[in-house]
mmCIF file of the C-alpha atoms, coordinates in Angstrom:
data_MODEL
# 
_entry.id   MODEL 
# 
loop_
_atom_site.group_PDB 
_atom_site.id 
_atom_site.type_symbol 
_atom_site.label_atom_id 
_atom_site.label_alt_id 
_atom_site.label_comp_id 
_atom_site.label_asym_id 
_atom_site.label_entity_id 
_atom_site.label_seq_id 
_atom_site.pdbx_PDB_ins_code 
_atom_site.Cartn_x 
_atom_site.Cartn_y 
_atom_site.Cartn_z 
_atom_site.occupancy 
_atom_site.B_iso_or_equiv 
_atom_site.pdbx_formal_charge 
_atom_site.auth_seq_id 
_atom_site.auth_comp_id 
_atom_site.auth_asym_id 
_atom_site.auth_atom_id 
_atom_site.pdbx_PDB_model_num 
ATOM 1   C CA . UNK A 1 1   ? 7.755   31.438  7.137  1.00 0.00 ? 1   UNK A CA 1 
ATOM 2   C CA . UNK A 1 2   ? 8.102   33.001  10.303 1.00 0.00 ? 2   UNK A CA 1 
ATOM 3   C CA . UNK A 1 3   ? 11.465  32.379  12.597 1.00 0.00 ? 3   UNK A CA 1 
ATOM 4   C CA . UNK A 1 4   ? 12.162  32.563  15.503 1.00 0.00 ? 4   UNK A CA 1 
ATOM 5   C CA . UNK A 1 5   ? 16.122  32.025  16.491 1.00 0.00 ? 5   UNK A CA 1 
ATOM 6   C CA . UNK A 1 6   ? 16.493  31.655  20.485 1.00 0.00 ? 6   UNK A CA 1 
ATOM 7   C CA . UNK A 1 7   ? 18.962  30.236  22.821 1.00 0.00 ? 7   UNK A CA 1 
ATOM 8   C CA . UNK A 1 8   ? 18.260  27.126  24.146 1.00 0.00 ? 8   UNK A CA 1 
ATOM 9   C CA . UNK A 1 9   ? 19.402  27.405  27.430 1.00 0.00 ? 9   UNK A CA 1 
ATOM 10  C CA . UNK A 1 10  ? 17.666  30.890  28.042 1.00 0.00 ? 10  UNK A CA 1 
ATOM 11  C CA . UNK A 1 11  ? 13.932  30.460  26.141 1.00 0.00 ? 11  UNK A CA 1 
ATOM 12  C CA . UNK A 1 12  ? 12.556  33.832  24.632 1.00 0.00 ? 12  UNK A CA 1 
ATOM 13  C CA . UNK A 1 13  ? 9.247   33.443  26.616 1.00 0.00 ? 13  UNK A CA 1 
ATOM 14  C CA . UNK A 1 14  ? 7.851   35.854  23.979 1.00 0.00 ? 14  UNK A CA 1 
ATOM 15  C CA . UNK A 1 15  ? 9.152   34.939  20.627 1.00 0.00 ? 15  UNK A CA 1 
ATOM 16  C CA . UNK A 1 16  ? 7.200   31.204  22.109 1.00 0.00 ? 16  UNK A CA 1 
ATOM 17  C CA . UNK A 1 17  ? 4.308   32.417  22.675 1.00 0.00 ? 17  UNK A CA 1 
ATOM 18  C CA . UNK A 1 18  ? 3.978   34.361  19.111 1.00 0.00 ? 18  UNK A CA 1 
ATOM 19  C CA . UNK A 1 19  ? 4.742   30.829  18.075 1.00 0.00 ? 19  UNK A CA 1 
ATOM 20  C CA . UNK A 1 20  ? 2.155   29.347  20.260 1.00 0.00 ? 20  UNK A CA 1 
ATOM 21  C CA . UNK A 1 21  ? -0.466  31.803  18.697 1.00 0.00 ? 21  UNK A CA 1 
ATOM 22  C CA . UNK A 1 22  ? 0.283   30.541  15.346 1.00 0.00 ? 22  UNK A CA 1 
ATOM 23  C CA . UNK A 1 23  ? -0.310  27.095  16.340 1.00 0.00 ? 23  UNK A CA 1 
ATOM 24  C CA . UNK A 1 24  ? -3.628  27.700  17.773 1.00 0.00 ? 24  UNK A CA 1 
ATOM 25  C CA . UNK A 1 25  ? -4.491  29.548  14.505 1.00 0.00 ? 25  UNK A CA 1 
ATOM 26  C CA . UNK A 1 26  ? -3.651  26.208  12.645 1.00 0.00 ? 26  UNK A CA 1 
ATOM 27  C CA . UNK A 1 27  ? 0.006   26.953  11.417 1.00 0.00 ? 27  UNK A CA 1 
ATOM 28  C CA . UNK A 1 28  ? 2.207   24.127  11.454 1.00 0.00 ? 28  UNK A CA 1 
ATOM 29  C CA . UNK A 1 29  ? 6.173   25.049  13.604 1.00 0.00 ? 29  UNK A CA 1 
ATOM 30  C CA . UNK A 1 30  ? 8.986   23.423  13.718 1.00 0.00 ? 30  UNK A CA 1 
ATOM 31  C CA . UNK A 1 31  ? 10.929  23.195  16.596 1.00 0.00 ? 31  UNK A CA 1 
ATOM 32  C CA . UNK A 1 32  ? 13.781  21.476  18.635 1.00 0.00 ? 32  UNK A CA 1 
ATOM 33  C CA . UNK A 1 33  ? 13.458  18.420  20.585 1.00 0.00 ? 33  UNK A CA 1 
ATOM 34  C CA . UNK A 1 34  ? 15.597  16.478  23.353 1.00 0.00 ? 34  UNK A CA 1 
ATOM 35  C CA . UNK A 1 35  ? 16.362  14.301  20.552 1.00 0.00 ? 35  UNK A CA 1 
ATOM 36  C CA . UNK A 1 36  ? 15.650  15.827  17.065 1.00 0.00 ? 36  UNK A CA 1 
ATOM 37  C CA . UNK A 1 37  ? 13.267  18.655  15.328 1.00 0.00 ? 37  UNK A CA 1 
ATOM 38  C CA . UNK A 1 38  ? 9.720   17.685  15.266 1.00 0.00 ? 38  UNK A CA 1 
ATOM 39  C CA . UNK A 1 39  ? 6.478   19.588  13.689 1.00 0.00 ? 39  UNK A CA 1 
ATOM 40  C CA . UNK A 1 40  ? 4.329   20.893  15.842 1.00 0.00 ? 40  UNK A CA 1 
ATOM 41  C CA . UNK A 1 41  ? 0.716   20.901  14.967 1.00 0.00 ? 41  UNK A CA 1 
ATOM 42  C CA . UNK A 1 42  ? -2.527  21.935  17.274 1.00 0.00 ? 42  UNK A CA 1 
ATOM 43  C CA . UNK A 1 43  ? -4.225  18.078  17.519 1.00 0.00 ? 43  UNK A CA 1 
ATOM 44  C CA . UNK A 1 44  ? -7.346  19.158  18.188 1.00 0.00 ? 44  UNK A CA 1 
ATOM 45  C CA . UNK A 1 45  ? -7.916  20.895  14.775 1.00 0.00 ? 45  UNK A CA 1 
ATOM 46  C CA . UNK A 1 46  ? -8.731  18.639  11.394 1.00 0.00 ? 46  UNK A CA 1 
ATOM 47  C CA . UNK A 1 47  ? -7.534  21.704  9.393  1.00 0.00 ? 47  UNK A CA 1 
ATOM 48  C CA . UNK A 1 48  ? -4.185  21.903  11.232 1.00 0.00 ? 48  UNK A CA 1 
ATOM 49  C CA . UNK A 1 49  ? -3.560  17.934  11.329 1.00 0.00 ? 49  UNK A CA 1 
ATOM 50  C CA . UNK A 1 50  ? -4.504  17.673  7.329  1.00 0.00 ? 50  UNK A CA 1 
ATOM 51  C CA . UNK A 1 51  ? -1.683  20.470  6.414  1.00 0.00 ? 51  UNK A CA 1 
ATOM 52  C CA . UNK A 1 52  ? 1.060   18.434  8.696  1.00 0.00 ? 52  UNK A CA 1 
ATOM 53  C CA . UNK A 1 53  ? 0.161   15.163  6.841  1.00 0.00 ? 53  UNK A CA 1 
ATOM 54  C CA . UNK A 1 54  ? 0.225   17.087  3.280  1.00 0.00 ? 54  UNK A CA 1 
ATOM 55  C CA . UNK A 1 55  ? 3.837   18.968  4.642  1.00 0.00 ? 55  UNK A CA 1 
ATOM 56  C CA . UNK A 1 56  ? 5.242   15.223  5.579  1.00 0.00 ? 56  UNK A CA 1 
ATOM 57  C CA . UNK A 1 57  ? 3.691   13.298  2.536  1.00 0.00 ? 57  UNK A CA 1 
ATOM 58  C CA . UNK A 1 58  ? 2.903   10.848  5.213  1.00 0.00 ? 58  UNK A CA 1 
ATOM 59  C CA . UNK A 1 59  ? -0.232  8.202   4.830  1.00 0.00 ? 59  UNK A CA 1 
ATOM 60  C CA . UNK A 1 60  ? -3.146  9.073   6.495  1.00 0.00 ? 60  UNK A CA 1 
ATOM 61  C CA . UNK A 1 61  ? -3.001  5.643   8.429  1.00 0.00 ? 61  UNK A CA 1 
ATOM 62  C CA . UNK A 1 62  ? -0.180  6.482   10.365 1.00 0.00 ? 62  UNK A CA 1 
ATOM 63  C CA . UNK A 1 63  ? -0.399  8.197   13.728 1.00 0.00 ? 63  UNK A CA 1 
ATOM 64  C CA . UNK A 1 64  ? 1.508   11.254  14.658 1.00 0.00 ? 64  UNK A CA 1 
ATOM 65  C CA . UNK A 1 65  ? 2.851   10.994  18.652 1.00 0.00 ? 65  UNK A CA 1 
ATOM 66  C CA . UNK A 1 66  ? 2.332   14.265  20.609 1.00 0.00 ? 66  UNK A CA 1 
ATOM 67  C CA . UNK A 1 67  ? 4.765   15.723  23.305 1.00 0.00 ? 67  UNK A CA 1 
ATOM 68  C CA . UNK A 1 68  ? 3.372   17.538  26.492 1.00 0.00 ? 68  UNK A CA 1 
ATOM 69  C CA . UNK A 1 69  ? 4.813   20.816  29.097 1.00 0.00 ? 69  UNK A CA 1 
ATOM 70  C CA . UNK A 1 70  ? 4.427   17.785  31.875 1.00 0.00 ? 70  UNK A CA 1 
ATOM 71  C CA . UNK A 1 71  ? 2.553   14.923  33.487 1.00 0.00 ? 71  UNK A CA 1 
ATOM 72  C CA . UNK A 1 72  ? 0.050   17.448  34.530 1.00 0.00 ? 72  UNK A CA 1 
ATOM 73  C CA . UNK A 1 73  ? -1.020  18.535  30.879 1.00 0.00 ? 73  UNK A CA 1 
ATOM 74  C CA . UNK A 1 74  ? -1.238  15.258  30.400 1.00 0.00 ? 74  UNK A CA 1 
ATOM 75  C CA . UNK A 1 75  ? -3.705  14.194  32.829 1.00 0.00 ? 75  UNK A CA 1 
ATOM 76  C CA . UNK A 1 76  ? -5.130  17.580  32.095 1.00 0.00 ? 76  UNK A CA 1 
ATOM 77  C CA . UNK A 1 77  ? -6.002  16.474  28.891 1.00 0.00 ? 77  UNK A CA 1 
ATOM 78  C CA . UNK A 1 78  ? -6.215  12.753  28.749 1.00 0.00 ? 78  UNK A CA 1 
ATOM 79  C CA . UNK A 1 79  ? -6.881  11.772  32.156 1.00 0.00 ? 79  UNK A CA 1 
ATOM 80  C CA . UNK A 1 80  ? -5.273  10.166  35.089 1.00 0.00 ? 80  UNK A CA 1 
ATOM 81  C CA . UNK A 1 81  ? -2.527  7.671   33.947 1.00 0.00 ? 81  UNK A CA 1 
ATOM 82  C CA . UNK A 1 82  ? -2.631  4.098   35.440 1.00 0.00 ? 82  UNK A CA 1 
ATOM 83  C CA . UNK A 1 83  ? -0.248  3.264   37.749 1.00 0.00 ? 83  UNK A CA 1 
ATOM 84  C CA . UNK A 1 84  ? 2.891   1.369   35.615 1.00 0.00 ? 84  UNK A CA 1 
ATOM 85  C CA . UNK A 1 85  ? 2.580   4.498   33.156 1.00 0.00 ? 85  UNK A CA 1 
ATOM 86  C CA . UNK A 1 86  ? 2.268   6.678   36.047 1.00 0.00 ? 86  UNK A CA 1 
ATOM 87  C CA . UNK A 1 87  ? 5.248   5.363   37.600 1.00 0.00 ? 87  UNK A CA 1 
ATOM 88  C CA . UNK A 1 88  ? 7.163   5.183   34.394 1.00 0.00 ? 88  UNK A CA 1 
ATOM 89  C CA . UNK A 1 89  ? 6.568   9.018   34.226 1.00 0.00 ? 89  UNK A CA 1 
ATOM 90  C CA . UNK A 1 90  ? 8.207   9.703   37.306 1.00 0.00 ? 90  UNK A CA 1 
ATOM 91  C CA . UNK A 1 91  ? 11.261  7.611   36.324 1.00 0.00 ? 91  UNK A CA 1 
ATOM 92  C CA . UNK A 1 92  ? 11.541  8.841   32.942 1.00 0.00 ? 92  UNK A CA 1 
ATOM 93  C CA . UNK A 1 93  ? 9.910   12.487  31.992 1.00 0.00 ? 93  UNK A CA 1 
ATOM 94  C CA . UNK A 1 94  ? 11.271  14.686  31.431 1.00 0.00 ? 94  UNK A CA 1 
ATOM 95  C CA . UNK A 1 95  ? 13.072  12.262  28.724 1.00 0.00 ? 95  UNK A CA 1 
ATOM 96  C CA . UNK A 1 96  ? 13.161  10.005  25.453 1.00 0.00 ? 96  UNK A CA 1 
ATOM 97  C CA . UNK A 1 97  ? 9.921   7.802   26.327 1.00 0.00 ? 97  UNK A CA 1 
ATOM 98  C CA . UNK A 1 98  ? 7.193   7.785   25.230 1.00 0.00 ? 98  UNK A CA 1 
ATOM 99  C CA . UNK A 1 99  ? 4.303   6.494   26.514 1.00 0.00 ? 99  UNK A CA 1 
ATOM 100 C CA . UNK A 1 100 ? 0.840   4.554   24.840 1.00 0.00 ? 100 UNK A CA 1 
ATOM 101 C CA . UNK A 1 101 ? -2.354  6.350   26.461 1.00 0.00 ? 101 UNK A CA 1 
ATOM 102 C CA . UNK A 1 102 ? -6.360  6.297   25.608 1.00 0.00 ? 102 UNK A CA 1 
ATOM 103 C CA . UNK A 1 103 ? -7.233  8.628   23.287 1.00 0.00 ? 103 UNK A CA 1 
ATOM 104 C CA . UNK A 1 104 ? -9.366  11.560  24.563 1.00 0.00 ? 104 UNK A CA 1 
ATOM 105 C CA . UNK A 1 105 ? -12.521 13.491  23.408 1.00 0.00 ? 105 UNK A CA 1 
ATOM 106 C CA . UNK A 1 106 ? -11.660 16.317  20.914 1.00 0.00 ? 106 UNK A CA 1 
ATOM 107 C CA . UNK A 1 107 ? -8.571  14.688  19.421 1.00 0.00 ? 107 UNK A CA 1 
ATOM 108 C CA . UNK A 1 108 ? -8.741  14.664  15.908 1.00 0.00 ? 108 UNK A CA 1 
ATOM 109 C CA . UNK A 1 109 ? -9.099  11.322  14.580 1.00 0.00 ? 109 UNK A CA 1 
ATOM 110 C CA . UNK A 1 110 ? -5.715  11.466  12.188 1.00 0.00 ? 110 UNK A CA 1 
ATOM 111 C CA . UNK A 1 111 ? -4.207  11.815  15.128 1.00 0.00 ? 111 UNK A CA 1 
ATOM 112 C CA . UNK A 1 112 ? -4.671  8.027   16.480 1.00 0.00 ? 112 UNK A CA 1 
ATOM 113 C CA . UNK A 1 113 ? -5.718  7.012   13.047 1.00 0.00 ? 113 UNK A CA 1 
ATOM 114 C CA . UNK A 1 114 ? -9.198  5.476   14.491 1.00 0.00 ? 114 UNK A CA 1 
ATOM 115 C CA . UNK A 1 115 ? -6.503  3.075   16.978 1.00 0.00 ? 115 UNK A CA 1 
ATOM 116 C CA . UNK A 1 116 ? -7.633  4.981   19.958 1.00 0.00 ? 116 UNK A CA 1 
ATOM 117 C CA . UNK A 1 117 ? -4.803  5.673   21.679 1.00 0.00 ? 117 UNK A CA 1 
ATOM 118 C CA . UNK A 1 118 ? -2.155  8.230   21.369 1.00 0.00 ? 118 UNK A CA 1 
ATOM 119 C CA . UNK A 1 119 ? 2.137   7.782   22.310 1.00 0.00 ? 119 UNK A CA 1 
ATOM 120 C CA . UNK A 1 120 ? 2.429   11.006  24.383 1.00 0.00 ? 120 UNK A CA 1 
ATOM 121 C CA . UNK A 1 121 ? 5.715   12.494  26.403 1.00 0.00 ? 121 UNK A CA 1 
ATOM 122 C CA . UNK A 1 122 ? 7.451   14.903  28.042 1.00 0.00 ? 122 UNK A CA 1 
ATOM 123 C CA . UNK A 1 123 ? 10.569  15.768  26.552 1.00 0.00 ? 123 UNK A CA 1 
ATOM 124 C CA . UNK A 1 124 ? 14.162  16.939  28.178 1.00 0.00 ? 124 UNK A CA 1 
ATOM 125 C CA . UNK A 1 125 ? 13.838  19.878  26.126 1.00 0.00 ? 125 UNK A CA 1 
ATOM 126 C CA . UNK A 1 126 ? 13.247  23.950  27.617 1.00 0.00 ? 126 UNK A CA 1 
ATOM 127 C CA . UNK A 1 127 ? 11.927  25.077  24.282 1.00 0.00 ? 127 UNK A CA 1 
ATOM 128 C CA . UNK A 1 128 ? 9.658   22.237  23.490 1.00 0.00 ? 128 UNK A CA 1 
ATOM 129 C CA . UNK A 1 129 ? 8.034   21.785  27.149 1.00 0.00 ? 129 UNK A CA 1 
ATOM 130 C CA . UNK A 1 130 ? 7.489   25.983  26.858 1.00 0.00 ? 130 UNK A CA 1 
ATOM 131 C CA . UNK A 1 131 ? 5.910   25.569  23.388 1.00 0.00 ? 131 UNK A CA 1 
ATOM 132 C CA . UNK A 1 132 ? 3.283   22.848  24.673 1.00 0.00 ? 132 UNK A CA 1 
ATOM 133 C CA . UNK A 1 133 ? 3.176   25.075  27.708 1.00 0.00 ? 133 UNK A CA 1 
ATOM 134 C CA . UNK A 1 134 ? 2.161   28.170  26.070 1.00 0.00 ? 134 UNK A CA 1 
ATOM 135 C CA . UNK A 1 135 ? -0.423  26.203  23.743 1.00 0.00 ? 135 UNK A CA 1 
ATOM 136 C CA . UNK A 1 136 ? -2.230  25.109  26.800 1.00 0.00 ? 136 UNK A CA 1 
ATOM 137 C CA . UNK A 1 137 ? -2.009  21.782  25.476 1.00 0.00 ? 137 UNK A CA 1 
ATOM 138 C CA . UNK A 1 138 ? 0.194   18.559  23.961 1.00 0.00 ? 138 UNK A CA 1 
ATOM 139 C CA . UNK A 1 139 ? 1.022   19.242  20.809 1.00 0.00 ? 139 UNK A CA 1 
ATOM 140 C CA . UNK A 1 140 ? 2.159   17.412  17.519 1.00 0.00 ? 140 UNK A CA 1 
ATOM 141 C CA . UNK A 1 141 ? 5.793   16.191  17.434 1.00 0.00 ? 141 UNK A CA 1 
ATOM 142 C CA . UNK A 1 142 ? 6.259   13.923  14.492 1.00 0.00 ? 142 UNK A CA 1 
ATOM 143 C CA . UNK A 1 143 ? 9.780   14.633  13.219 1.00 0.00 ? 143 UNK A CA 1 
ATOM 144 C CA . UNK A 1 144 ? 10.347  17.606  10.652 1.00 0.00 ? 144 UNK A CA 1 
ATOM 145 C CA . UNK A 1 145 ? 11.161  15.755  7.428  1.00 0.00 ? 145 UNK A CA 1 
ATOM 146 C CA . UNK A 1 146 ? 9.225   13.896  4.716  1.00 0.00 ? 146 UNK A CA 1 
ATOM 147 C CA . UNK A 1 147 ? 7.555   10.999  5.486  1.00 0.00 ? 147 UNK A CA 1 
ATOM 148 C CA . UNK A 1 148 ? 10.751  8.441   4.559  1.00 0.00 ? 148 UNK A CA 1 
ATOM 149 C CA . UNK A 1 149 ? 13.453  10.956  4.399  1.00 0.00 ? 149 UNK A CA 1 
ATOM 150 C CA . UNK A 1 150 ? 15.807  11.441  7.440  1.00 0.00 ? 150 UNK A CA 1 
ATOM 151 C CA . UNK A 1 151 ? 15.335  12.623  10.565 1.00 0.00 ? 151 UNK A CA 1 
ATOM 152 C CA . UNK A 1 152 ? 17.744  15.463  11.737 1.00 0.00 ? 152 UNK A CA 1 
ATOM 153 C CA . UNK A 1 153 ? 18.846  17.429  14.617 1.00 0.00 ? 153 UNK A CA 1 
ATOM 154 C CA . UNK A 1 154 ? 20.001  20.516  12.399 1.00 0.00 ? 154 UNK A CA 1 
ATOM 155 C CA . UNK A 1 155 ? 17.387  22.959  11.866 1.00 0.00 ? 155 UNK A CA 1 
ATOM 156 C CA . UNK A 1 156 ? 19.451  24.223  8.123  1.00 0.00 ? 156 UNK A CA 1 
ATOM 157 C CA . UNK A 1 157 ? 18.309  20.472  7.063  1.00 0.00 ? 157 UNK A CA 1 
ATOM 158 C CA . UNK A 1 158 ? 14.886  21.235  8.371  1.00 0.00 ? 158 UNK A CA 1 
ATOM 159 C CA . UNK A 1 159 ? 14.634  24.895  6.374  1.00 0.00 ? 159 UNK A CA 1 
ATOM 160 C CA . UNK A 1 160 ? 16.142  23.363  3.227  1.00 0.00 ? 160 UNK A CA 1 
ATOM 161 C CA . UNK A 1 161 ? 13.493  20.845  2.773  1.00 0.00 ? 161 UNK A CA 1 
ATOM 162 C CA . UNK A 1 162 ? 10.357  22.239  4.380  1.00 0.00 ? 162 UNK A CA 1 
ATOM 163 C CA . UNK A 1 163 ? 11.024  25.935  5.010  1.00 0.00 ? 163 UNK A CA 1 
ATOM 164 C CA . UNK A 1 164 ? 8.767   26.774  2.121  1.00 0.00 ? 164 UNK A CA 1 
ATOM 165 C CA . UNK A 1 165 ? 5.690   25.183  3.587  1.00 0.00 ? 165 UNK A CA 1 
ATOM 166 C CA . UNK A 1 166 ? 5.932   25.818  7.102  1.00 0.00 ? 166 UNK A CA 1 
ATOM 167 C CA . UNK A 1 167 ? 4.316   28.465  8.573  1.00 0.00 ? 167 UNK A CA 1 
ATOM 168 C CA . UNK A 1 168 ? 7.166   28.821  11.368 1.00 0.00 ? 168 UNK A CA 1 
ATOM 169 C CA . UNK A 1 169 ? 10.576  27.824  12.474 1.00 0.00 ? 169 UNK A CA 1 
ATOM 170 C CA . UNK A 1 170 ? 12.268  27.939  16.323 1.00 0.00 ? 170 UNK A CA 1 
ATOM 171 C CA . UNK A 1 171 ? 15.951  27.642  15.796 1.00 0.00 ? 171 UNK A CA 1 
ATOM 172 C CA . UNK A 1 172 ? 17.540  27.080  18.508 1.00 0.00 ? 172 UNK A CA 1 
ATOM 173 C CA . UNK A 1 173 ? 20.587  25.415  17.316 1.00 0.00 ? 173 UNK A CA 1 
ATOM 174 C CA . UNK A 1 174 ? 21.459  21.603  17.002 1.00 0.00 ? 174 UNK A CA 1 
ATOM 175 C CA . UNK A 1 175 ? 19.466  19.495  18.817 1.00 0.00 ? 175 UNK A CA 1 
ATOM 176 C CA . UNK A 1 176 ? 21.309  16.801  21.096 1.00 0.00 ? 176 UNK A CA 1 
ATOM 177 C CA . UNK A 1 177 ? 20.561  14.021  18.461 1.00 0.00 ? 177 UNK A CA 1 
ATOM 178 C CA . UNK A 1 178 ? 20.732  10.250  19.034 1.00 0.00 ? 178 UNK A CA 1 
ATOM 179 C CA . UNK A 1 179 ? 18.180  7.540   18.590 1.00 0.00 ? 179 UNK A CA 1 
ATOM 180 C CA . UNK A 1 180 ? 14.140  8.490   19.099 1.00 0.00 ? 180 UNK A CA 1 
ATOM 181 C CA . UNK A 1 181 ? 12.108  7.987   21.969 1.00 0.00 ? 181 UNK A CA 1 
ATOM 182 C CA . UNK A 1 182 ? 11.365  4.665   22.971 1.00 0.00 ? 182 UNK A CA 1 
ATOM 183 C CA . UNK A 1 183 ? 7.676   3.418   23.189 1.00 0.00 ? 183 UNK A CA 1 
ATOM 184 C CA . UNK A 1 184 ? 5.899   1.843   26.113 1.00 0.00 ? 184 UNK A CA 1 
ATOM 185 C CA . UNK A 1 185 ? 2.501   0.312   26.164 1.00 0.00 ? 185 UNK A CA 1 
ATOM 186 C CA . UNK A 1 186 ? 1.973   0.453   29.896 1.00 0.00 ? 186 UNK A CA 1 
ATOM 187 C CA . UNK A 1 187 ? -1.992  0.398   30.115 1.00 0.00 ? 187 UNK A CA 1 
ATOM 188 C CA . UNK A 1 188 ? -2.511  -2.910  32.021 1.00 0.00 ? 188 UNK A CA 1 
ATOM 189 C CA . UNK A 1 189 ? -0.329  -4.248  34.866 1.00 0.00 ? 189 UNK A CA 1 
ATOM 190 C CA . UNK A 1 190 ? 2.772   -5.665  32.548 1.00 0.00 ? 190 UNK A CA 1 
ATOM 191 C CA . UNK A 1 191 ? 4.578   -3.188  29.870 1.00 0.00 ? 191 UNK A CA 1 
ATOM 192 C CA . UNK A 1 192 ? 5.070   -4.004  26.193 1.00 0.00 ? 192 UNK A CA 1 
ATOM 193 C CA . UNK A 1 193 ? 7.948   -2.324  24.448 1.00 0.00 ? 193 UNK A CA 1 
ATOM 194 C CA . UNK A 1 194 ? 5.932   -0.892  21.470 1.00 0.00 ? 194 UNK A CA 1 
ATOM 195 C CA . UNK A 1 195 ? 9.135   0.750   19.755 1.00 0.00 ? 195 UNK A CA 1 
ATOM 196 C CA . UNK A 1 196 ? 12.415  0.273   20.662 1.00 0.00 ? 196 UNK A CA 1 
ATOM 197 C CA . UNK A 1 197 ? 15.041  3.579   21.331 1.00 0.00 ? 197 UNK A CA 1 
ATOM 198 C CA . UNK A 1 198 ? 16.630  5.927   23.531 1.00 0.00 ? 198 UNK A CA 1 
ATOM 199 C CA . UNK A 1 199 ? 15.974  4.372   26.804 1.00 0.00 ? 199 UNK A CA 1 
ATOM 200 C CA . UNK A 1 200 ? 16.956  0.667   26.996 1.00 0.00 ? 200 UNK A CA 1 
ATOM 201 C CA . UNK A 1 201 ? 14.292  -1.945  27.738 1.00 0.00 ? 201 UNK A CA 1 
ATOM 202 C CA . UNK A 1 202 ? 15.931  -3.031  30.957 1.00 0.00 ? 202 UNK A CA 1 
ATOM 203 C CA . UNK A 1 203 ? 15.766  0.385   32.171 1.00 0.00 ? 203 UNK A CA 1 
ATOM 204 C CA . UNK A 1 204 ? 11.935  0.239   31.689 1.00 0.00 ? 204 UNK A CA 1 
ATOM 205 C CA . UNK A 1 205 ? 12.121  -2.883  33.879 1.00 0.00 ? 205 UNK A CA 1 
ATOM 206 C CA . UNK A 1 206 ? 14.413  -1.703  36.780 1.00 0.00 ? 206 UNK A CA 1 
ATOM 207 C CA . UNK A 1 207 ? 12.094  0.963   37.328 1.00 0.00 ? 207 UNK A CA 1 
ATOM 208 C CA . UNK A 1 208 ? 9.167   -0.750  37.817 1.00 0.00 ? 208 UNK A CA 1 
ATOM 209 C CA . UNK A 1 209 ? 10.906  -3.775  39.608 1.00 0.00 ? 209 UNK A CA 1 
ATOM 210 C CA . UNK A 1 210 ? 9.958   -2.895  42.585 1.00 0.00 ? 210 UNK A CA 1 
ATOM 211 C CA . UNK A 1 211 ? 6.698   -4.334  45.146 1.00 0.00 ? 211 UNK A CA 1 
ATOM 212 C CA . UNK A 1 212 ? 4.145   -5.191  43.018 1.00 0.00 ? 212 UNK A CA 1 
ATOM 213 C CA . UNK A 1 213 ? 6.157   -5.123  39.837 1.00 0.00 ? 213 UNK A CA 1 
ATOM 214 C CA . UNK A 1 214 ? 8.763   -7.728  40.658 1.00 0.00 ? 214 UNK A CA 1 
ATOM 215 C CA . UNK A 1 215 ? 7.741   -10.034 37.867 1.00 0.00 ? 215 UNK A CA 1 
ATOM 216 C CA . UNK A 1 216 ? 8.324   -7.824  34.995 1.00 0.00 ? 216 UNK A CA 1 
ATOM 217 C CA . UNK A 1 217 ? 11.021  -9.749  33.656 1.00 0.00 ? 217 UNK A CA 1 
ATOM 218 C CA . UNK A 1 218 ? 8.348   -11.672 31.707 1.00 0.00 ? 218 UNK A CA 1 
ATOM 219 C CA . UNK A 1 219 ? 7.621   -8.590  29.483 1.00 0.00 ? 219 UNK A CA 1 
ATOM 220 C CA . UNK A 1 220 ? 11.454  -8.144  28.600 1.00 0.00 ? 220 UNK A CA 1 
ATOM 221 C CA . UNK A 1 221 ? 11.353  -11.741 27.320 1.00 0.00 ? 221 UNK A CA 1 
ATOM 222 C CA . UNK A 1 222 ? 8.284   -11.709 25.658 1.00 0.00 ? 222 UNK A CA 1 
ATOM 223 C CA . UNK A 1 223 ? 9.132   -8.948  23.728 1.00 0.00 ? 223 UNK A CA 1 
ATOM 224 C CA . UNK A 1 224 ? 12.613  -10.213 23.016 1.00 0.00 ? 224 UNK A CA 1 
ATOM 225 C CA . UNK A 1 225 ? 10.523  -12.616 21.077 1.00 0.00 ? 225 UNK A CA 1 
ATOM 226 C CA . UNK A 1 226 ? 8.203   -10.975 18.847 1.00 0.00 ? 226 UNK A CA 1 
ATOM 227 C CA . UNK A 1 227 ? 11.734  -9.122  17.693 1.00 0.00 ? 227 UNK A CA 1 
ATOM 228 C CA . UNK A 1 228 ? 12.283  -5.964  19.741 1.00 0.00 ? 228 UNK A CA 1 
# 
């Protein structure tokens, strides 16, 4: 395995793009997050996506959420974002949510697990906005443990129990922690909380209550009831 140790706050522009280069070979890297490590994969590549899923143990039926360098790699790659996602963007990215978008052409199909859509952000993070940056694309960031062992914001947790199998490592110290991203299905005029986390539901709402998106209040109770 191949590591890289930077400082957070001051990138090595060089030691990411090395890393970059062995993602767009098909390596799988681990790297820090604005919340905790994730795995970085190249999406587009079948060979790539089935060594993350063997690395993780994790079912073939379960989608892996990719993180972007902005909102313009993401329309970039998946197309113009409707206008609640758009707007939830603006409020929110760089930051903890995530955000449900079509699917588009050249994805691999593990990736969305035939659903059709992806959960996509931008995250408060230098090192892992430059690592999608220097791919030229979003990139995998499922988090770097085994499919139902802990997440963790230490990267000595993440070497201990995958630094065998991973092709390389960006250590850039702790990660800031805290609960995961939270989810937002915002293709059609009214929001559904998807996954609960970082950034409260009734954030989500005061956003968008503004003009034409007044009457979100509905959402929040609806999905008070089906338990989030």
């Amino acid at each position: 395995m191949v590591e890289f140790r930077i400082e957070a706050g001051r990138p090595d522009r060089r030691a990411l793009s090395r890393a970059a280069a062995i993602l767009r070979d098909g390596g799988v890297v681990a790297y820090p997050t604005d919340t905790l490590y994730g795995l970085a994969a190249d999406p587009a590549s079948a060979a790539a996506m089935a060594q993350l899923y063997r690395i993780k143990g994790r079912p073939v039926d379960q989608a892996i959420p990719l993180i972007a360098a902005g909102l313009e790699q993401v329309e970039s790659a998946g197309g113009a974002l409707g206008p609640v996602s758009r707007r939830l963007a603006a409020c929110f990215w760089p930051g903890p949510l995530t955000l449900v978008i079509p699917a588009w052409p050249g994805l691999d199909a593990s990736v969305h697990a035939g659903r059709g859509t992806v959960a996509i952000r931008v995250p408060d993070h230098p090192v892992a906005r430059m690592l999608a940056g220097a791919c030229g694309w979003p990139i995998t960031s499922t988090s770097a443990n085994r499919s139902g062992g802990a997440a963790t914001r230490d990267p000595e947790d993440v070497r201990r129990a995958l630094g065998g199998e991973l092709d390389a490592m960006i250590d850039a110290g702790l990660s800031p922690g805290g609960a995961p991203s939270t989810i937002v299905d915002a293709r059609g005029e009214v929001p559904h909380l998807v996954r609960a986390g970082a950034v409260p539901w009734d954030r989500v709402l005061e956003c968008l209550q503004q003009g034409r998106f007044q009457n979100l209040r509905t959402a929040a109770d609806t999905s008070r009831e089906n338990g989030f």
